[in-house]
C-alpha positions as CSV (number, residue, x, y, z in Angstrom):
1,X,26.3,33.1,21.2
2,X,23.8,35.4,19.5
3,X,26.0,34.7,16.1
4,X,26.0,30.7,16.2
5,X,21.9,31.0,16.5
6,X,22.2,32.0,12.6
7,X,25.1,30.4,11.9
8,X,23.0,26.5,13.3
9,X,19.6,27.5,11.1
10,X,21.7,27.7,8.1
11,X,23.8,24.8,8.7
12,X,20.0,23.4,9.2
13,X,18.5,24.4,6.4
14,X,21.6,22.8,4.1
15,X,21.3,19.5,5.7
16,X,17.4,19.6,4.4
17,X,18.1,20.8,1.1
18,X,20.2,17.8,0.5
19,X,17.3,15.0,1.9
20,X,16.4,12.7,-0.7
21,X,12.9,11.6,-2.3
22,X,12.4,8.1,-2.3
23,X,12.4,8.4,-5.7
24,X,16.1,9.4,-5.9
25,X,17.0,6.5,-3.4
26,X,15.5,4.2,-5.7
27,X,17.3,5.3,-8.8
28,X,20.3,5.0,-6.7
29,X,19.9,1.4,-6.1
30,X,18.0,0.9,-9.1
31,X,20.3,-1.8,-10.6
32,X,21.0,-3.3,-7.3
33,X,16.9,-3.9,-7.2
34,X,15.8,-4.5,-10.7
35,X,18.7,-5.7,-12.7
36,X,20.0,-4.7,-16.0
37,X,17.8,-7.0,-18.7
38,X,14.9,-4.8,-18.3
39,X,14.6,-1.4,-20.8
40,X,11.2,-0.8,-18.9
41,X,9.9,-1.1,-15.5
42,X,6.3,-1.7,-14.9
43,X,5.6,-0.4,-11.4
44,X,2.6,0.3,-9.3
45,X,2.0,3.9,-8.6
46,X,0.3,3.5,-5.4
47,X,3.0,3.8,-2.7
48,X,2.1,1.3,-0.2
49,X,2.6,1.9,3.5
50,X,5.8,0.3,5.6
51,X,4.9,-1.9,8.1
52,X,7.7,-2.6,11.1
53,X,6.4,-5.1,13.7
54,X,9.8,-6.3,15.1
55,X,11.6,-5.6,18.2
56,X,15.6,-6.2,18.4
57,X,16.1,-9.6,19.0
58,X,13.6,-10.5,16.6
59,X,14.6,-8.7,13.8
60,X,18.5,-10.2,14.2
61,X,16.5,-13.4,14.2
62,X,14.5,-12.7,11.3
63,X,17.1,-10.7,9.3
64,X,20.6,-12.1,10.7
65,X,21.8,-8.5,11.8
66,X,22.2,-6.9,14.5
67,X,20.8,-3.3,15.0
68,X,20.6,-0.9,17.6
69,X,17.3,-1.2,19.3
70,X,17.4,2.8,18.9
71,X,17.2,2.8,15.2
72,X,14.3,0.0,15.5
73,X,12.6,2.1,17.8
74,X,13.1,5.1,15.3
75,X,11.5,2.6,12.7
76,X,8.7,1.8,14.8
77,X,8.0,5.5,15.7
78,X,7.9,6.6,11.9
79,X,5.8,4.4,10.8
80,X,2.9,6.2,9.6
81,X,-0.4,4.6,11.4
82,X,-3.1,6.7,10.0
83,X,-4.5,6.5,6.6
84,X,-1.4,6.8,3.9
85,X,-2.1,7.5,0.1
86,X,0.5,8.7,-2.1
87,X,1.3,8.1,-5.7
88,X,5.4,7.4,-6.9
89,X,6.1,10.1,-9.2
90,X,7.0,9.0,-12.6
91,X,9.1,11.9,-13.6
92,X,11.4,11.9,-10.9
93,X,11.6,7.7,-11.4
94,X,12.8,8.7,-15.0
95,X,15.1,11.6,-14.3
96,X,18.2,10.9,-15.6
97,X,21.3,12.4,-13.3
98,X,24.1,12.3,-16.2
99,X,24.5,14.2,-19.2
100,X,25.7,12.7,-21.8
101,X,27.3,13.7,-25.4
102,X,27.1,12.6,-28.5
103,X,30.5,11.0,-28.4
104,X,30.5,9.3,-24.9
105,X,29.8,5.6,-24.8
106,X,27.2,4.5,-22.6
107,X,27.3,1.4,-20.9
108,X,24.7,0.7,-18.7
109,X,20.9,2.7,-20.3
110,X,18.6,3.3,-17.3
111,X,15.8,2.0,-17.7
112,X,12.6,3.6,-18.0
113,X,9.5,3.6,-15.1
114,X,6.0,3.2,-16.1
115,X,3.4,4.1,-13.1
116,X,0.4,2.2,-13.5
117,X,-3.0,1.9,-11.8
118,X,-4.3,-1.1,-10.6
119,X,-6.7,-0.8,-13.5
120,X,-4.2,-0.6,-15.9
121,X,-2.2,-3.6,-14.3
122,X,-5.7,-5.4,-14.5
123,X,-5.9,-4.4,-18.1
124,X,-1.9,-5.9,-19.3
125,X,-3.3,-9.3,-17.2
126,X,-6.2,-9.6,-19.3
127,X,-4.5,-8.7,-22.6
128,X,-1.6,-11.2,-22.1
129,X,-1.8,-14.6,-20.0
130,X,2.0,-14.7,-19.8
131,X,3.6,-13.7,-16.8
132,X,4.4,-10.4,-16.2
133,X,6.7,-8.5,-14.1
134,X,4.9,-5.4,-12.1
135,X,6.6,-4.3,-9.1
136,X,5.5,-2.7,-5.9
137,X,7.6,-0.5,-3.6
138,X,6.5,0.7,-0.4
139,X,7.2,4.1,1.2
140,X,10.9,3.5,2.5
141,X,10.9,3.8,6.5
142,X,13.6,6.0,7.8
143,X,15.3,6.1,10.9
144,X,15.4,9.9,12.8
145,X,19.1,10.3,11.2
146,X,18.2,9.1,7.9
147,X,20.7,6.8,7.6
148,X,19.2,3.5,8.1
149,X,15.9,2.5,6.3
150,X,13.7,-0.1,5.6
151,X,10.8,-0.8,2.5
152,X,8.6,-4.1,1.3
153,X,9.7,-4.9,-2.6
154,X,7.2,-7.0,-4.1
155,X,7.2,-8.4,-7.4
156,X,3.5,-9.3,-9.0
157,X,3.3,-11.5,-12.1
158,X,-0.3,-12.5,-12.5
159,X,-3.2,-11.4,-10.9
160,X,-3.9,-13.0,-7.2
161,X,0.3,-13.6,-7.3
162,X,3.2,-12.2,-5.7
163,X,6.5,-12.2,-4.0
164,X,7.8,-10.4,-1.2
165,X,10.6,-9.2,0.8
166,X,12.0,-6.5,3.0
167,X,14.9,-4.5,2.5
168,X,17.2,-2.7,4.7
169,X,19.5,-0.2,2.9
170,X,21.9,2.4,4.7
171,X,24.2,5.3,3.5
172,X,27.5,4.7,3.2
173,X,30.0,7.1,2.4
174,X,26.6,8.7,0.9
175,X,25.6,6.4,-1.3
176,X,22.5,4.1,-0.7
177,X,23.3,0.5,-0.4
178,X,21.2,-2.8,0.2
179,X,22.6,-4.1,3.2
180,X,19.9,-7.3,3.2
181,X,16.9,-8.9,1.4
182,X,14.6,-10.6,4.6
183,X,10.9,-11.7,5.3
184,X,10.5,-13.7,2.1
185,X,6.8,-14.6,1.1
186,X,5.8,-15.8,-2.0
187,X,1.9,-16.9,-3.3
């Protein structure tokens, strides 16, 4: 017995090392998200907090799916209710998890994050009176397993405009996927 004690801290401390930012969640479903027509993505770098107000039945009413009321409980429970700042961090957007050589053919470039402040996304407004496309990601909302999680994707492109949604992803086979796009709203 006195030899598993070890033994479970290490197994423990592997299962940490491999959590994942949200930053490397979204570069996993990066294409999935933004699409492949853009070379840059203009993003807010305030990280927004995740709000979860639904119970069970709602949320299969809202969303079409049916989840465990655990895992919505887990949401609920997560959810950060005291005051939440944090920034997205621009190099870890951008890191790029392949190496290439000179002779390998690349399909598909990655496209590159910009983090802006609301003053700079003020300033590209007043510059250019076409519409834009800035994008705003909340803090992804995991449940205690970290397998199933929620975030609000919204897509500004002029000032006092927006469009929202809420997106469930899971790992499967662990990889992140978008399971489904609910809670439209659109100004």
């Amino acid at each position: 017995m006195q030899k598993l004690i070890p033994l479970l801290f290490i197994l423990i401390s592997f299962s940490n090392l491999r959590a994942q930012t949200d930053e490397q969640i979204l570069n996993e479903i990066l294409f999935d998200l933004f699409g492949f027509q853009q070379d840059t993505i203009l993003f807010k770098s305030l990280m927004t907090n995740t709000y979860f107000e639904y119970d069970s039945v709602s949320f299969e009413y809202t969303s079409g799916l049916t989840v465990p009321s655990q895992i919505i409980s887990e949401w609920k429970n997560n959810e950060e209710n005291k005051d939440f700042t944090a920034k997205w961090n621009e190099q870890d957007l951008n890191k790029i998890d392949t190496i290439f050589f000179e002779n390998d053919t690349i399909i598909i470039k990655k496209p590159l994050f910009k983090c802006l402040t609301q003053n700079e996304i003020n300033q590209i407004f007043d510059r250019t009176p076409k519409r834009q496309k800035i994008y705003s990601v909340s803090k992804i909302l995991f449940d205690d397993s970290k397998e199933n999680a929620v975030f609000h994707f919204t897509i500004i492109p002029w000032p006092g405009g927006f469009s929202s949604e809420t997106i469930m992803i899971k790992k499967i086979f662990g990889k992140w996927t978008i399971i489904n796009r609910f809670d439209f709203v659109m100004s």
